[in-house]
C-alpha angles and dihedrals in degrees: 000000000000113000089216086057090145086062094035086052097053085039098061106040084060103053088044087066101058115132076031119134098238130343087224084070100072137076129230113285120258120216118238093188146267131283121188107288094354134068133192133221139181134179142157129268127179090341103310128083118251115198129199138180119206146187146169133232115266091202128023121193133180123164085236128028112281116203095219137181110224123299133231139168112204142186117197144193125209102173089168088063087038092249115145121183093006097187121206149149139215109202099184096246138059114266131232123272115281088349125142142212129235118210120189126185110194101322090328105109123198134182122223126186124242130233117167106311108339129066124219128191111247097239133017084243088073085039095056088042081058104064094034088065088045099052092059094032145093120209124019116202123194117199118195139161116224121222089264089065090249102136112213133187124207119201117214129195116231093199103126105008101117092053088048088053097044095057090048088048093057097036087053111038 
């Protein structure tokens, strides 16, 4: 995984949270373990676990050159608020105004909206479509326009994710 995993840790404990009453709330995340290309995480936050699986891209294209801070793609499990397969992605950049993302997991195309630097699904319906596809996939792409109008397009790897879900699925039920 990412050789700044400290940070990425942090990182991404903290944009797990995110709805969350308060990030001092929440524990250190633990390590479940990695699986291939995927790793998943819990911790607790105000009492309850929180579980979340991450990657990075393997390939990262744009048509000019994109300062960027680093770049995830998440699924994550809230069981306290009753959220099950949150989907999102941090691009590393902040996207452009009302824009929105396109994922795509083999041929199955999916659309996220933007806020800042990270993309949601809409309903938990897309989200759940989502991993469905992932699960029986092999490559997820995620295709964004920064706020400086450069469109850009990350290549994940699918090798491990269903173990990595499945280990979030059994630590946060």
């Amino acid at each position: 995984m990412d050789g700044n995993r400290s940070w990425a840790l942090g990182f991404l404990a903290a944009a797990a949270l995110a709805g969350a009453s308060s990030a001092a709330l929440a524990d250190d995340p633990v390590s479940l373990g990695t699986f291939e290309d995927w790793e998943s995480f819990t911790y607790q936050s105000a009492g309850a676990p929180v579980c979340y699986i991450y990657s990075v891209p393997k390939k990262s294209d744009a048509a000019k050159k994109v300062k960027r801070d680093p770049i995830y793609f998440l699924v994550t499990h809230f069981p306290g608020r009753k959220i099950h397969g949150q989907i999102s992605t941090i691009i590393g950049y902040p996207f452009k105004e009302s824009s929105t993302v396109t994922v795509k997991v083999d041929e199955a195309s999916f659309e996220l909206y933007t806020n800042g630097d990270v993309a949601w699904a809409a309903a938990p319906e897309t989200e759940a479509e989502i991993v469905k596809a992932m699960k029986t996939g092999g490559s997820l792409s995620v295709t964004g326009t920064s706020w400086k109008g450069t469109e850009t397009t990350d290549t994940y790897s699918l090798a491990g994710v269903s173990k990595a879900l499945d280990k979030i699925d059994s630590a946060c039920k």
